[in-house]
LOFI-497252 format. One record per residue (C-alpha): x negated, y, z; residue number from 1. Coordinates in steps of 0.05 Angstrom, whole numbers, plus 5000, padded with zeros to 4 digits. Layout:
((X; Y; Z); NUM)
...
***
This chain:
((5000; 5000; 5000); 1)
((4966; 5070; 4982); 2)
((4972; 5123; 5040); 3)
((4990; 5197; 5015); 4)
((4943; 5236; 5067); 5)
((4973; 5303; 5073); 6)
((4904; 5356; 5075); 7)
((4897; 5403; 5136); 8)
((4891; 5473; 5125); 9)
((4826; 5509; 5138); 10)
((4814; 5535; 5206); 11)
((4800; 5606; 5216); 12)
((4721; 5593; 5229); 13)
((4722; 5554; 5165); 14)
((4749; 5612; 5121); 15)
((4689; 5653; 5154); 16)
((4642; 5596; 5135); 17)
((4675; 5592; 5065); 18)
((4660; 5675; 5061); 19)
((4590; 5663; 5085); 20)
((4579; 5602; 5024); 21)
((4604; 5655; 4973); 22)
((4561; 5710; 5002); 23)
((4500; 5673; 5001); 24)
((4513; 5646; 4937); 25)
((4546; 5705; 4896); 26)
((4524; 5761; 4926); 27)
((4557; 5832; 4917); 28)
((4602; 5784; 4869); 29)
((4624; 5738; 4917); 30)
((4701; 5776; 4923); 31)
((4704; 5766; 4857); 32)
((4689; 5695; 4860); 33)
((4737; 5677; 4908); 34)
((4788; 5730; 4877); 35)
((4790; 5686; 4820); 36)
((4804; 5620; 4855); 37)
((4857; 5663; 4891); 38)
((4893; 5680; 4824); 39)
((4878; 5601; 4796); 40)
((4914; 5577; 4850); 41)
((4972; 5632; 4838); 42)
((4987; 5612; 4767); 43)
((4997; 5546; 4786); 44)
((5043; 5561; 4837); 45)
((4995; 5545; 4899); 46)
((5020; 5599; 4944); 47)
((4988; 5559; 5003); 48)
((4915; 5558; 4976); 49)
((4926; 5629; 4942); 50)
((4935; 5660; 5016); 51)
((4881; 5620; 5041); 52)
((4831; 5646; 4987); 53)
((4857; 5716; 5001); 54)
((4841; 5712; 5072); 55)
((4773; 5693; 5048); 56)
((4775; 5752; 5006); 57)
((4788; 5790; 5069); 58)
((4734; 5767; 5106); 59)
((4691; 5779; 5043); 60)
((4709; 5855; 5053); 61)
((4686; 5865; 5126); 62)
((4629; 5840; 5109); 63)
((4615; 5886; 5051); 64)
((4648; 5939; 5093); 65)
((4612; 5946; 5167); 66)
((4654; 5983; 5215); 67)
((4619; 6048; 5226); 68)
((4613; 6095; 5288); 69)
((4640; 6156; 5259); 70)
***
């Protein structure tokens, strides 16, 4: 009999790890990177993976982005 294993979501420290792969990898491009696996996942009707990939596009920005004193 073949088990359907429904996949767990990512965890909030693993979108930050995810951010940090991209970041590494990419670059200043990394957003855009993970901006285009947000929209993949959109025109396919992914909603689920789509917000998860935004968050990551999130966490991308505040790490561009440093909070400043002023």
């Amino acid at each position: 009999m073949t088990q359907i294993v429904t996949p767990t979501l990512p965890t909030d420290p693993e979108i930050h790890a995810m951010a940090g792969v991209l970041s590494r990898r990419y670059g200043a491009r990394a957003e855009e990177v993970a901006q285009h696996f947000m929209l993949e996942h959109k025109s396919v009707g992914d909603e689920t993976r789509a917000a998860l990939w935004s968050d990551v596009c999130d966490r991308l920005e505040q790490i561009a982005s440093p909070p400043t004193l002023s």
